[in-house]
N, C-alpha and C positions, 0 to 999 in steps of 0.2 A: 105770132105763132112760135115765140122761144116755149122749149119746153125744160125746164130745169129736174135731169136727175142726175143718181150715180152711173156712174161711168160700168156697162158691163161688154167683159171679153175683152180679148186680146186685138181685136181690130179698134174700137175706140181706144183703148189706151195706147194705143201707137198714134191715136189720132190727135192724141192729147202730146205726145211727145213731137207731132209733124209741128202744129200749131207753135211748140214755144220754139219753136228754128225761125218758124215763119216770122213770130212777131220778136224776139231778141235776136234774131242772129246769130245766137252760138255756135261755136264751132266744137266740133266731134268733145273735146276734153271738157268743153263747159255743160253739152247737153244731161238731164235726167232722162237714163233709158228708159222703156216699159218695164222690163223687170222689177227697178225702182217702183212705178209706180206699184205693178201690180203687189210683189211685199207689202209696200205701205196700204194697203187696202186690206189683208189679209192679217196685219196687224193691228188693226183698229185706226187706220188714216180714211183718210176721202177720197176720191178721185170725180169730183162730182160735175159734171156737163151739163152746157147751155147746149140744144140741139134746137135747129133751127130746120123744122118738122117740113117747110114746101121746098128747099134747099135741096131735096132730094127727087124730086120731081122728075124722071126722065122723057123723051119722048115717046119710049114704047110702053109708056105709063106706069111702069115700074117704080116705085119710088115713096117714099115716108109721109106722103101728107094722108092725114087722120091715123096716123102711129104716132111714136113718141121717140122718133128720131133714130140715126146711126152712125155710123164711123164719117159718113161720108156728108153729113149736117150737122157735125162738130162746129161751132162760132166759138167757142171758151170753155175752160173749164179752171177748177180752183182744185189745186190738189194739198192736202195736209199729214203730216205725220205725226204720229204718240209720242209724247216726252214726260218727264216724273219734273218736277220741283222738289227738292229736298233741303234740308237745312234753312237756310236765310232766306234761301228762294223761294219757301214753304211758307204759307200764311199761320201754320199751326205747326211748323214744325216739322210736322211725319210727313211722309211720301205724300205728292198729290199729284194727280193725273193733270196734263192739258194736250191741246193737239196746238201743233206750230204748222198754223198754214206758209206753205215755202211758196208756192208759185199762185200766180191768177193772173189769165188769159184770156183775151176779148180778140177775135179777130178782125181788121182795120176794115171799116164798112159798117161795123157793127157799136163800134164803139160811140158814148156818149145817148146810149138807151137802158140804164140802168140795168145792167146785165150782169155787171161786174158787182152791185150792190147782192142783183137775187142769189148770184153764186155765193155770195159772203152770209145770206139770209140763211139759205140752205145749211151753207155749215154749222153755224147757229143752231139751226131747227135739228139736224143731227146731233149735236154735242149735248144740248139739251136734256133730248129724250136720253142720252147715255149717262145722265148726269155728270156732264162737263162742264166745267163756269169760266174757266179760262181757253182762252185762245190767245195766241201769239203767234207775229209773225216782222218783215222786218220791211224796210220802205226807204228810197231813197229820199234826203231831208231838200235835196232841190227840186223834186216835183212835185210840182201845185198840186194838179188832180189827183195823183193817187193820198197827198196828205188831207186834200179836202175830204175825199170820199172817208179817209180811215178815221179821221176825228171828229167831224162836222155830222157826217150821214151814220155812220157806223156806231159812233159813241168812244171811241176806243181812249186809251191815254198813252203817252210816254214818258221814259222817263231814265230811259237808256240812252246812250249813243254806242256803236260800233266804228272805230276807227279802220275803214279797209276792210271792210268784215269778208269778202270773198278776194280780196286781192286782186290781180290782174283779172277783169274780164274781155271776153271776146266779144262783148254785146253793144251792137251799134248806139244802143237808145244810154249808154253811157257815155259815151262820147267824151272819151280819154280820161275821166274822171277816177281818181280812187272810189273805193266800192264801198264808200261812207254809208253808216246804216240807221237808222232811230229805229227801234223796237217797241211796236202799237201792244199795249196787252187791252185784250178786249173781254171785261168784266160780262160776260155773255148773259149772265141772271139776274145783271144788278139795275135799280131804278134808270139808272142813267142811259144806259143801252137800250133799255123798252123805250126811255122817251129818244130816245135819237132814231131810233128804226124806224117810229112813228112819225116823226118829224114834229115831235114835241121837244127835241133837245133847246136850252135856252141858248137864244144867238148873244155872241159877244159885243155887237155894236155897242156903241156907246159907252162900257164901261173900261173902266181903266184899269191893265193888271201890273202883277210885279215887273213881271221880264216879257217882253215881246220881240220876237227876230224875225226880220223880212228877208223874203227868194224873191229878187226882181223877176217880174214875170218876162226880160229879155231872155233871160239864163237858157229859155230852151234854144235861141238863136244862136248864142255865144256858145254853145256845146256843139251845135253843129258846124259853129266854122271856124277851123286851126286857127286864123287869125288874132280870133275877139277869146278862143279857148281861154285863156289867161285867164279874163273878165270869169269865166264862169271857176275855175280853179281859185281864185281867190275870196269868191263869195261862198263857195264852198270852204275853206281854210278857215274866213273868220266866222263863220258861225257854228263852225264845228269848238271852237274856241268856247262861243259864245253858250251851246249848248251845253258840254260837258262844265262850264261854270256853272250853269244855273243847277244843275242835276247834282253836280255835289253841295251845293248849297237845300237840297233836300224838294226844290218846285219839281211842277211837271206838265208836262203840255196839257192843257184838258180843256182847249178850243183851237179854234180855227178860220180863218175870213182871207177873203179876197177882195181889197178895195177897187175902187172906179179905172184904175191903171192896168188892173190885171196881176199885179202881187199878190204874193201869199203872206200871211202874217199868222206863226205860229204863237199862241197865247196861253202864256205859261204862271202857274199859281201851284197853292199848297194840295195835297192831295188825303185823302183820308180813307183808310179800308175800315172793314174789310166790306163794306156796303154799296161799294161803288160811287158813292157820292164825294163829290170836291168839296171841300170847307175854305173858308175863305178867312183870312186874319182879322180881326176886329181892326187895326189897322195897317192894311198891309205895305208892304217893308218893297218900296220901289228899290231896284239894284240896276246901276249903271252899268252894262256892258259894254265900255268901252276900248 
């Protein structure tokens, strides 16, 4: 009974500002207020909710089941804002529209029920209908699940890294790390995208690419405890190394897997626009990242 819309009024979007406290921790200087949101809505951004319609239930019967939710059966939401590409960052050159989705929110209970895909679907299906083809947004490069859902489920590519891109955070679920970032752009119209939405994206098993970089799937334990922290800070170090090599040598992430151990293995090759499709070398050029 998730109902996935946009976010309306001043009560949900405060409900969306409670949620990212809930699930990052932030403190007062890191949070996005509602005003924030509400601009970015009013500007052509999203503010788009998962609302979880029996969540509202009371006992004097009051409450959202057979509605479509309210402040008070918020479980997530995906909030986005408008940005131009110009110059080099242009695929043609002139001004082009995308939105940068910044935040997406599942609340704990809720999570690992594809929720967090339908809110990313949604934006899609708005950007769309606005004739939008890009989306972007930014992802820490030590988490499995959010890099599975962004390359694997999504379709998305990268091909950026952000060294520290927000600096100091207040947020538990970083756990002392720099605010290292890889930037997903997500070809929203292109072949590639419709097969991964559908789960017709082709899986990487079995073939061999240029550059591959593994996240031990301990790293979420070693972030959480001062001790082993180290461990997780220097897996973080070399493959920020390892990434920004491969990115100036011209590859880009465009798969993703997680083998029998529970790793992530980010799977990086040539890329080709403006069609959204990957091209692959006739024979491609293995690079030691050592």
């Amino acid at each position: 009974m998730i109902v996935i819309r946009e976010c309306r009024g001043f009560e949900e979007l405060q409900a969306c500002v409670d949620l990212q406290i809930e699930v990052w921790g932030y403190s007062d200087g890191d949070v996005i207020p509602r005003r924030v949101f509400l601009v970015g809505q009013k500007i052509g951004g999203q503010a788009i909710g998962a609302f979880d319609v029996k969540a509202g239930i009371r006992e004097e019967g009051i409450g959202n089941s057979g509605t479509d939710g309210d402040a008070s059966s918020l479980v997530g939401f995906a909030f986005s804002l408008p940005g131009v590409k110009t110059g080099a960052t242009s695929r043609s050159g002139a001004p082009e529209s995308y939105l940068h989705s910044h935040m997406l929110a599942v609340k704990e209970g809720y999570r690992n029920q594809n929720i967090g895909a339908r809110l990313k679907l949604a934006q899609r299906e708005d950007a769309l209908a606005r004739g939008i083809e890009r989306m972007e947004w930014t992802f820490d490069p030590v988490e499995i699940k959010n890099a599975f859902l962004n390359i694997r489920k999504l379709g998305a590519i990268v091909r950026r890294y952000e060294e520290n891109f927000y600096g100091v955070s207040s947020s538990r679920l970083q756990g002392g790390l720099q605010t290292d970032r890889l930037v997903a752009e997500w070809w929203i119209a292109s072949e590639r995208v419709a097969s991964a939405v559908a789960g017709d994206l082709t899986p990487v098993d079995g073939r061999k690419y240029p550059v591959e970089i593994l996240v031990p799937g301990a790293i979420y334990g070693w972030k959480a405890d001062e001790e082993h922290r180290h461990l997780a800070q220097e897996v973080q170090a070399e493959n920020r190394r390892k990434f920004q090599e491969a990115f100036s040598q011209g590859f880009a992430v465009v798969g993703f897997s997680r083998d029998a151990e529970g790793n992530g293995i980010f799977h990086l090759d040539r890329w080709t626009e403006p069609d959204g499709q990957f091209g692959v070398e006739s024979e491609p050029r293995c690079v030691k990242l050592g």
